[in-house]
N, C-alpha and C positions, 0 to 999 in steps of 0.2 A: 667550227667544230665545237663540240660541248668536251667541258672539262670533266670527269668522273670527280666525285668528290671521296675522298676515304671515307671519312665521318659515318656514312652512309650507308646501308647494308641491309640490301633485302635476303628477307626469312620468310617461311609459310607461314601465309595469313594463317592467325588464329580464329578470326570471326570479320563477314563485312555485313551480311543481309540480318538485323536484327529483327523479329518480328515477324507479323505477317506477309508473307509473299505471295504476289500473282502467279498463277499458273504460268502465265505466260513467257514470265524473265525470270524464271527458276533458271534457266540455263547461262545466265550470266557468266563472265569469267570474276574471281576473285581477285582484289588490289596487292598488291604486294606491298607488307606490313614491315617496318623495319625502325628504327630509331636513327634521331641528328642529335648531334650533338652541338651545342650552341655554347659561346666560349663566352663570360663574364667578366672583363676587366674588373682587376683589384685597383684602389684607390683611382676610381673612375666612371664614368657613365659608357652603356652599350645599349646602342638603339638595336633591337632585336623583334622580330618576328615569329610565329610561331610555320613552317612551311609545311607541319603533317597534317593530315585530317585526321580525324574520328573516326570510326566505323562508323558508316549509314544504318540508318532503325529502319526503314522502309524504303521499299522502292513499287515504282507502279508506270505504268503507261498512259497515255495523254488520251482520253476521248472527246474533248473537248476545251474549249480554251476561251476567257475572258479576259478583258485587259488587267484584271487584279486578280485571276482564278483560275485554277487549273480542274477541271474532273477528271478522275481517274478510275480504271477497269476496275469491276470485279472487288469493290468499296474494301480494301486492304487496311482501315484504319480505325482506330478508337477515338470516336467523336470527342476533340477537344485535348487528345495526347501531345500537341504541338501548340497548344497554347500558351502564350505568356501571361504571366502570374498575373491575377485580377491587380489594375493600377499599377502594371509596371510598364515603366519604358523598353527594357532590356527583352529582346528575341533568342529564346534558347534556342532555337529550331534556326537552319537554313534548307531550302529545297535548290536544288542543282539540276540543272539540267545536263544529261550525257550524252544527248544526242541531236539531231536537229541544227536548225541556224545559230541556236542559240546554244550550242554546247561550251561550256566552261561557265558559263550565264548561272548565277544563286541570287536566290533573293531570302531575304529576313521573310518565316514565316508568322504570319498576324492570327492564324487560327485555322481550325482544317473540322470538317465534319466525317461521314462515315466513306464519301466517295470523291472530295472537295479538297483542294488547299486555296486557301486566300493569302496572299502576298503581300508586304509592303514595299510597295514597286520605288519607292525614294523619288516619284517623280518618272521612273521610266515604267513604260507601259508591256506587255506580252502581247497584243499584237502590234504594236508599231515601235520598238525598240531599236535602235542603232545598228545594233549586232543581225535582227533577222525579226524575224517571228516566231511565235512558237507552233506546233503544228499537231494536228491528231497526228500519233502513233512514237513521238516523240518520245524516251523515256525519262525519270526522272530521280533522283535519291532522295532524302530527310536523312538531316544529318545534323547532331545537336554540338552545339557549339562547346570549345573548351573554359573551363570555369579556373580562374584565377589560382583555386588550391591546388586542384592535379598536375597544375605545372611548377608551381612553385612552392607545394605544399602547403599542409594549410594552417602553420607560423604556429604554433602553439608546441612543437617539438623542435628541440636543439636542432640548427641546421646552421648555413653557411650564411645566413642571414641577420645581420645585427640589429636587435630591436632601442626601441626607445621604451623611458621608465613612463612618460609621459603623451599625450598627446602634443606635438611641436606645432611650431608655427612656421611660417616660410623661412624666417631668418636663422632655422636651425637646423635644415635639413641634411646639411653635412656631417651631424655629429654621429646619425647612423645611417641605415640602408634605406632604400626607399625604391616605389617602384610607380613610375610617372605613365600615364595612360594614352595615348595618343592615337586617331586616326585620322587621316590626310591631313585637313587644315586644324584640326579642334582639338582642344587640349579635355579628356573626361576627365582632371582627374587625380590626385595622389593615396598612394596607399602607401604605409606602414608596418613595421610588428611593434605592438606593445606589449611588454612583457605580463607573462602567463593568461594573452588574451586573443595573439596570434594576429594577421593580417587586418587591419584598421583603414578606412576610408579618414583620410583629415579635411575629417565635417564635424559641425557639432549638433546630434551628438557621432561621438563616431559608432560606426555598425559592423558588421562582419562582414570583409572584403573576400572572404574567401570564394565565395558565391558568383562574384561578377564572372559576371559574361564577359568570354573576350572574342570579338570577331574577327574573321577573315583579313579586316583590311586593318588590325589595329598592330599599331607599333607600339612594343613598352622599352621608358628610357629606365634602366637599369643602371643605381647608383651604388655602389660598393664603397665602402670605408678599407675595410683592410688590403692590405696591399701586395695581397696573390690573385690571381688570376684564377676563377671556378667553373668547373665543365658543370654545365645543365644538359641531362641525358632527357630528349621527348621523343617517346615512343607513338608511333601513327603512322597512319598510311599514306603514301606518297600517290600526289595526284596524278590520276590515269587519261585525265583529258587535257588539253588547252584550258588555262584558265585566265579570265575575264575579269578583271576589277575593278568596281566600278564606286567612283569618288561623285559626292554630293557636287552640284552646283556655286561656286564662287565665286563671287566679283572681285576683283584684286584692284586691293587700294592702298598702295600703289601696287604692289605684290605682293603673292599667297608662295608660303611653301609647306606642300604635301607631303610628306612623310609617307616614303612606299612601300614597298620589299619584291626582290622575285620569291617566287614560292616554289619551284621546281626541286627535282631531287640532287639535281647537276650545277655546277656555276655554269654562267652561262657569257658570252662576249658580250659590248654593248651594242654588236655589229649585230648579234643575232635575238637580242633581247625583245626585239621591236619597238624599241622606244620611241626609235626615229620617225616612227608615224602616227606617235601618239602626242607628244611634244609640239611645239610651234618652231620652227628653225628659225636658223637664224640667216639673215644675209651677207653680215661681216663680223666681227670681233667690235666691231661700234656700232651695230646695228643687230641688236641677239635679242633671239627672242624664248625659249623658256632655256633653261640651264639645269644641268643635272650636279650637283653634291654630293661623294663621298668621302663618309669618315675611313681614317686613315687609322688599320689595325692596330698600329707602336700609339695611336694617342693616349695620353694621361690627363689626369685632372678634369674636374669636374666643370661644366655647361663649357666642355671645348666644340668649338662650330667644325666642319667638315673642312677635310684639309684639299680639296682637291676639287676642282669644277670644269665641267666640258659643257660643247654646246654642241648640234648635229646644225652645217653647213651644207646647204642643198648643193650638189656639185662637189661638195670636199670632204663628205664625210665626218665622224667627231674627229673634234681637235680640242685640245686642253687648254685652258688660258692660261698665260705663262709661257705656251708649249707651241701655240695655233702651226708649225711647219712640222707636225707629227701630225701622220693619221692615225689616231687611233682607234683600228676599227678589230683588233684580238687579241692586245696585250691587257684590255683594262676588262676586268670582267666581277660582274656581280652574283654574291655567292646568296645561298639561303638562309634563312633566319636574321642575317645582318642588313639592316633596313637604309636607305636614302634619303635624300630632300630632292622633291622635283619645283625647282622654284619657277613661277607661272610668269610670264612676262603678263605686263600692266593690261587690261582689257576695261572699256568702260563698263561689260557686260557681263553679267555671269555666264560660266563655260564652267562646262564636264568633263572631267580626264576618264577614259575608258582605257584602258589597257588590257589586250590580246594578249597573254603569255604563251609563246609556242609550245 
């Protein structure tokens, strides 16, 4: 069964179709808009997630499909509205698919013309992708990614946040806030407030963090000095489909650990999370093969590791090490916004973690 979360609480959408709309999926139904509330340990770090979306700018229907391309009805778009800034890495756009084999399926958009979106498929392709294919009549959204200041503000007004007089170095990070960038295996990353300059990338020189892009799959580790506990209120739409996440390519040497989150509106069990078939099982307690890490709510202090580890046993279900003569398949359950380690058992190969979210 799924847990309700309080936190949570749908209200009438205020806006989801931004923009030009097809004739055709004018009849859409509207997401239900509501705000989570995501909890910041004081004098400690919170690996957190962000679980809402954005309102979609466009939406349209599939007339055609390439491995990196989609065409779309009745050209709904302004040649080049979803493109990334000339010479940037960073993807403001994602395109989501809603319907089809591939539904919960987004990818980073690369650029779109007046009937076109072009995709950076990371390696997976639209027609021969894991999950399905994509298909005429399929539909789709564009949906712009959240920018580092709307959530966290953007550091240059008094806030719960303690800045530095200085640009730091690593060996200083504890003397104030800071906010650590993270998706599956790869660290993007640290930011800052420097005082009366607001959100800082620590690079040199440093630039205005306020701007990044933060995706879908990224985890930020949130480091607090003072020593209360602060509610961060994000307001967004909770996702209306199954969603799909999908993690780069790793070879694990010895081992890789992914950094994940569920993203749904509910906690959910581990029994029903689907992990168990995304993961590699194990065959014994001396024989395990990938392992799931959560951090434990009461932790304190800074770079503390996950207090608690299961493995899924073909035949036995999760068992907790420490614990392996409990089945734990609905008392251990993964809530939203607070994020995970899914650590990969050793492969000589690179492999791709896909996760189905029900």
């Amino acid at each position: 069964m799924r847990y309700p979360i309080h936190q949570f609480i749908t209200v009438l959408s205020l806006a989801f179709l931004v923009g030009h709309l097809s004739a055709e999926t004018n009849s859409a139904s509207t997401p239900p808009q509501g705000y989570q509330k995501i909890i910041l340990k004081g004098a400690g770090d919170s690996y957190v997630s962000l679980p809402l979306l954005k309102d979609a700018v466009a939406r349209a229907r599939v007339t055609a499909v390439e491995s990196n391309s989609v065409t779309v009805a009745e050209a709904p778009f302004t040649l080049g509205a979803f493109d990334p800034a000339a010479g940037s890495t960073a993807y403001p756009f994602r395109v989501e698919f809603i319907t089809g084999q591939l539904k919960g399926v987004s990818f980073k958009v690369a650029g779109n013309s007046e009937n076109r979106i072009i995709v950076d498929g990371e390696g997976y392709s639209l027609t021969a992708h894991p999950s399905g294919n994509v298909l005429v009549g399929d539909l789709v959204v564009v949906r712009p990614a959240w920018q580092l200041g709307e959530v966290f503000g953007d550091g240059t007004q008094n806030n719960v946040f303690s800045s530095f007089t200085e640009l730091p170095d690593e060996d200083f990070f504890a003397t104030a806030d800071s906010l650590e960038l993270l998706r599956g295996p790869l660290n993007l990353g640290t930011v800052v407030r420097l005082e009366n300059q607001g959100w800082r990338n620590v690079s040199s020189p440093p630039i205005d963090a306020s701007g990044i892009l933060l995706d879908r799959l990224d985890v930020i580790k949130v480091r607090r000095i003072a020593d209360t506990d602060h509610s961060l209120v994000l307001l967004g739409n909770a996702p209306q489909t199954s969603t799909v996440l999908q993690y780069a390519a790793v070879t694990n040497s010895p081992e890789t650990d992914v950094l994940v989150s569920w993203t749904g509106a509910d906690v959910v069990s581990l029994e029903e999370s689907g992990l168990q078939g995304v993961i590699s099982p194990s065959q014994s307690i001396f024989n395990r093969g990938d392992e799931v890490l959560l951090f434990s709510d009461n932790q304190n202090g800074f770079d503390s590791g996950p207090e608690r580890t299961f493995i899924y046993q073909q035949g036995g279900g999760w068992k907790e090490l420490g614990n392996t003569a409990t089945n734990q398949t609905g008392s251990i359950v993964l809530a939203p916004s607070k994020a995970f380690i899914i650590r990969r058992k050793y492969q000589s190969t690179s492999s791709r973690l896909i996760w189905t979210q029900p």
